[in-house]
C-alpha positions as CSV (number, residue, x, y, z in Angstrom):
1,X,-18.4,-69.9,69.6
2,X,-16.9,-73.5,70.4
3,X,-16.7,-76.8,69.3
4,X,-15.9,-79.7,71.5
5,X,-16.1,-83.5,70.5
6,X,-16.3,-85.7,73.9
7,X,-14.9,-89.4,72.8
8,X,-13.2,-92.3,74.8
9,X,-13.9,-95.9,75.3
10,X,-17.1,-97.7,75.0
11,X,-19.0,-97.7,78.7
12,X,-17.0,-95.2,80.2
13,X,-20.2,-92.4,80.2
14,X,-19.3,-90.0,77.3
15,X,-22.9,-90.2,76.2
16,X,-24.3,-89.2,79.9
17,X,-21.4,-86.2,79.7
18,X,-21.8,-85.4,76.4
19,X,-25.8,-84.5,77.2
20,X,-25.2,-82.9,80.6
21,X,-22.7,-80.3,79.3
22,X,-25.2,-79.2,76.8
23,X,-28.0,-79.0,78.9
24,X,-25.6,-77.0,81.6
25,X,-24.4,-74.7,78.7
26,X,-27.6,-74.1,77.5
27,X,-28.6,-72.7,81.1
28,X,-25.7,-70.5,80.9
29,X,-26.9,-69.2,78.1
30,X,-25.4,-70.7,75.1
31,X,-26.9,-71.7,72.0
32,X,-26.8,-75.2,72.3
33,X,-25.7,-77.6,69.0
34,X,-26.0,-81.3,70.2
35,X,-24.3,-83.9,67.4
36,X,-24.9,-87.3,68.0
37,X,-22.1,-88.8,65.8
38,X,-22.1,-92.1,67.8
39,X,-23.9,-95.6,65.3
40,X,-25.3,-96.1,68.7
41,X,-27.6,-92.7,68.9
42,X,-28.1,-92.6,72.4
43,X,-27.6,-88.9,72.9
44,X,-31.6,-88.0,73.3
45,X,-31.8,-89.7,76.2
46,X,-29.0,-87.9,78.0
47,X,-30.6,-84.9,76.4
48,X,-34.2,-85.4,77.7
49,X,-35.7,-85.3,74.2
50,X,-38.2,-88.2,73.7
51,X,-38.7,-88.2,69.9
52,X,-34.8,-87.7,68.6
53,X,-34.8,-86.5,64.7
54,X,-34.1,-89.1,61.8
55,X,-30.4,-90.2,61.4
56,X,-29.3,-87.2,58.5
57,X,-27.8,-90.6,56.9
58,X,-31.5,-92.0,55.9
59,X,-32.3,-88.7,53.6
60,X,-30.0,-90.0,51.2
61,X,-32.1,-88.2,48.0
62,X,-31.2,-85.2,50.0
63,X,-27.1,-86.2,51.0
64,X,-26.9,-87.7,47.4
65,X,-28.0,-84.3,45.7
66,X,-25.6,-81.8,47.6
67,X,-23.1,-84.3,47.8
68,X,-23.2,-86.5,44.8
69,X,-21.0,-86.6,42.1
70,X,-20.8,-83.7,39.5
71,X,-18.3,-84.7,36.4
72,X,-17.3,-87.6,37.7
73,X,-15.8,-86.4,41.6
74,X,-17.9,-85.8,45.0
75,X,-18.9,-82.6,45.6
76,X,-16.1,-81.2,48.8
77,X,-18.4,-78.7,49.9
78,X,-21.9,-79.6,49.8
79,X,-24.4,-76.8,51.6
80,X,-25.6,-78.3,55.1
81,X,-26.3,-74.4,56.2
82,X,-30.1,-75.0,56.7
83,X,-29.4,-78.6,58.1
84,X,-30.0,-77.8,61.6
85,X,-33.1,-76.1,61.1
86,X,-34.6,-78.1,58.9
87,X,-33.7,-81.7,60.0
88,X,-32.8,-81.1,63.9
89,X,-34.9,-81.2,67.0
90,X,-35.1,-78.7,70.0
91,X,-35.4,-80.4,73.4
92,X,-35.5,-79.4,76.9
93,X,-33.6,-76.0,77.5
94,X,-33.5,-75.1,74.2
95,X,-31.1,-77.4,73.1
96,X,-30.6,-78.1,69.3
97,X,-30.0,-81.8,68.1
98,X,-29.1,-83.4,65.2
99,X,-28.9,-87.5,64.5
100,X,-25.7,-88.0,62.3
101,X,-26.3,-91.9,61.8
102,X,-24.1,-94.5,60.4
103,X,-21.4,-93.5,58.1
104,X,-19.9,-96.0,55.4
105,X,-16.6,-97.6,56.4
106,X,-14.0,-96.6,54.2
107,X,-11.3,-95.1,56.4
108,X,-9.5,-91.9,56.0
109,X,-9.8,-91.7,51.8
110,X,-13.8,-92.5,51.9
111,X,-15.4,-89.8,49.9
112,X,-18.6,-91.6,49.8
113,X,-21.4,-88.7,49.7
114,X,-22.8,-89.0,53.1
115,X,-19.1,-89.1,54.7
116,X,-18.5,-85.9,52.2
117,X,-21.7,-84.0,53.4
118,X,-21.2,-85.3,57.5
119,X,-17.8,-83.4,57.3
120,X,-19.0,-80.5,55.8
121,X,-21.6,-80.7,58.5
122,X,-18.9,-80.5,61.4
123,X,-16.6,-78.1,59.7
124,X,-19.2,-75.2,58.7
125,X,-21.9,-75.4,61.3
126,X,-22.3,-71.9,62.7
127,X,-23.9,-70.3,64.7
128,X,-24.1,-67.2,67.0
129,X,-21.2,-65.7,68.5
130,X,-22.6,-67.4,72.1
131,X,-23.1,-70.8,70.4
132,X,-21.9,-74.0,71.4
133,X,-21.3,-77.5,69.5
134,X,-20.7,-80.7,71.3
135,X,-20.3,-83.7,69.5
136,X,-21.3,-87.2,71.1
137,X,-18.4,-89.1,68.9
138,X,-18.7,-93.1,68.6
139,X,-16.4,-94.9,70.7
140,X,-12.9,-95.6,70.2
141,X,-11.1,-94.1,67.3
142,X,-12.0,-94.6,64.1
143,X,-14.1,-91.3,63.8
144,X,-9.8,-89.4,63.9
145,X,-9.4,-91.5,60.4
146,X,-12.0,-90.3,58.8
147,X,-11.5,-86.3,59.7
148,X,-14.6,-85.6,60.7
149,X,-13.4,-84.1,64.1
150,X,-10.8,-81.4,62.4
151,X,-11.7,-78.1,63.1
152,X,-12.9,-78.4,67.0
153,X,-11.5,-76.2,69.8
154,X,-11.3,-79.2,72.5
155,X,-11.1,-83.3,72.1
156,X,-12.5,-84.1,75.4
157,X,-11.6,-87.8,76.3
158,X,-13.6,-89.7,79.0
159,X,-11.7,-92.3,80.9
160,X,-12.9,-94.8,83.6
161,X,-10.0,-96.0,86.2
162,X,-8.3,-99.0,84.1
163,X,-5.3,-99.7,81.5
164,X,-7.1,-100.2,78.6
165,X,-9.2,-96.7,78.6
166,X,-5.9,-95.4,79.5
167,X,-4.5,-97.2,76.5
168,X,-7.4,-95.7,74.1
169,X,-7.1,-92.5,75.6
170,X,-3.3,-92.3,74.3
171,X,-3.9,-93.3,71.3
172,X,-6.6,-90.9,71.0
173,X,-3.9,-88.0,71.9
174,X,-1.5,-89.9,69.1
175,X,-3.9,-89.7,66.5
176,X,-4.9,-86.4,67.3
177,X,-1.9,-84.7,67.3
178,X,-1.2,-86.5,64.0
179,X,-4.2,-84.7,62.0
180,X,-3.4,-81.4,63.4
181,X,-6.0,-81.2,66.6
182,X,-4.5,-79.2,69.1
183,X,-5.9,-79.2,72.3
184,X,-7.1,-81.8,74.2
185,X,-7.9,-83.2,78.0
186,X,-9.8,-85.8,79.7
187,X,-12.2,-86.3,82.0
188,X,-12.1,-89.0,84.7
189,X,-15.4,-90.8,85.3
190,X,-16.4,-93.6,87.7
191,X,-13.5,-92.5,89.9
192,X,-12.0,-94.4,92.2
193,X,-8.7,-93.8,94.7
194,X,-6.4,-94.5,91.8
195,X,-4.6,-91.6,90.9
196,X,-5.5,-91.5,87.3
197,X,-4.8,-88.1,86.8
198,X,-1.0,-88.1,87.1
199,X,-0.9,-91.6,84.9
200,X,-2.4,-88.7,82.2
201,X,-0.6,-86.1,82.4
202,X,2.6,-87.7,82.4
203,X,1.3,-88.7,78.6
204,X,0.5,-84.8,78.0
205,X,-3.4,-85.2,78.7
206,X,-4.5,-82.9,81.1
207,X,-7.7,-83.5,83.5
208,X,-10.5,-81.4,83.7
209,X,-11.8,-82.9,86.8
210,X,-13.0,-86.4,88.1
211,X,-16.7,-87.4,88.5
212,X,-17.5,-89.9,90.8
213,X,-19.8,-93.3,90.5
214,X,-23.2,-92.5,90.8
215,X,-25.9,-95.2,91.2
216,X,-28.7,-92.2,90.0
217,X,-27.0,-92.0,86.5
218,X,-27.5,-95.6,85.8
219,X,-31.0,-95.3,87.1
220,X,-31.4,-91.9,85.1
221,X,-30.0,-94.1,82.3
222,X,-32.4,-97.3,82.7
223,X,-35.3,-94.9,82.7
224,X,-34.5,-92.9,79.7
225,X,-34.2,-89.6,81.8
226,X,-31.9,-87.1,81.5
227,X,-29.1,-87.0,84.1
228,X,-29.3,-83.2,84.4
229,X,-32.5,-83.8,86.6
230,X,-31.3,-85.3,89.4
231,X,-29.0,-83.8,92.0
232,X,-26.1,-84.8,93.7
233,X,-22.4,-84.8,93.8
234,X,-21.5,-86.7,90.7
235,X,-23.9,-83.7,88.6
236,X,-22.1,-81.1,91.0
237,X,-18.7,-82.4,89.2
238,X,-19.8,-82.2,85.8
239,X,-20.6,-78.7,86.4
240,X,-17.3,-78.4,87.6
241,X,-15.9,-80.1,84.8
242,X,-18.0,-77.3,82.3
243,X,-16.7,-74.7,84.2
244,X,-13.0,-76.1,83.8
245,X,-13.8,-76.8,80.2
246,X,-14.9,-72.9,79.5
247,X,-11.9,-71.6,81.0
248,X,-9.6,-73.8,79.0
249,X,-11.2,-73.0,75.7
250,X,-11.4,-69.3,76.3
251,X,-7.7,-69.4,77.0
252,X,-7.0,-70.4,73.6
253,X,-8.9,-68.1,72.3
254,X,-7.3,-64.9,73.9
255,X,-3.7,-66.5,73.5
């Protein structure tokens, strides 16, 4: 079992790689987890899933009895065990998804309940030995301060040509490294001739592979249609990239 949480920039396509990479693992035979943890909740689309589940955020009766206070302090640990079968949706290839929905502001000391259950969400999810959880994180870097990305094999950073996803992307890798998540690497999308890849390794993030602009993923996009089904060469390197990904995360494993 893995866990990868795919993050980056706003507009660089993390969504659209986010919901590929599932659907792909799922035809390899995974058991698929997808985790939209983006406020935006765009992840069904990529997905191919036309009625996404409720944001876990709006049962609050539910978050605010396993989480809620008990003598006066949050409970840590709430039980979120049944939460994917009870509150998720299966969509096309058997892929599981859950909606995690907007969580209160309060930087890395909010114990609010639903930012107390969320993490427990992302830390204890488990599933079979073959499973595998990829998490749609919002953009940017505020998800790193409040922890809910500790515990994941890979932080998978999508960056477009251009300084400032460069810049996001290293501070990305700063903050990571700071809260104890290990491994991490980036994917270029929307590549150009610029020789992006070297600009991130020399700051220690290797690349997974480069997909190029595709006018079908904005049209897949427009439509509300999964990328997976449409051909070409920018879907032939995001399987690519899976296939890169897989080998990296099974070399931790057996190190």
């Amino acid at each position: 079992m893995f866990k990868v949480a795919i993050t980056g920039k706003g507009g660089v396509g993390k969504t659209t790689i986010s919901g590929t990479i599932a659907r792909l693992l799922a035809r390899d035979g995974y058991d698929v987890l997808a985790i939209d943890a983006d406020p935006d909740m765009n992840l069904a689309s990529s997905l191919g899933i036309t009625s996404p589940p409720k944001p876990l955020t709006e049962y609050r009766e539910m978050i605010e009895e396993r989480a809620g206070q008990t003598g006066g302090m949050f409970k840590y640990n709430p039980k979120v065990d049944d939460v994917v079968e009870r509150f998720g949706a299966v969509g096309p290839d058997n892929v599981k998804m859950l909606v995690m929905g907007t969580v209160e502001r309060g930087g890395s000391g909010c114990m609010c309940p639903a930012s107390a259950f969320l993490r427990a969400l992302l830390r204890h999810v488990v599933l079979k030995d073959s499973s595998a959880v990829i998490m749609d994180m919002e953009a940017g870097i505020e998800h790193l301060g409040r922890g809910t990305t500790k515990g994941i094999d890979l932080m998978l950073i999508v960056v477009e040509p251009g300084k400032r996803s460069i810049e996001t992307a290293s501070r990305i890798k700063k903050l990571s490294d700071e809260i104890g998540i290990k491994h991490i690497a980036a994917v270029i999308n929307k590549s150009n001739e610029a020789d992006m890849s070297t600009v991130l390794e020399d700051i220690g993030i290797p690349v997974l592979g480069e997909i190029p602009f595709s006018p079908d993923f904005i049209e897949a996009d427009l439509q509300g249609m999964s990328p997976i089904d449409l051909d070409g060469e920018a879907l032939d390197s995001i399987k690519n990239v899976r296939d890169n990904m897989v080998d990296m995360i099974t070399s931790f494993h057996d190190a």
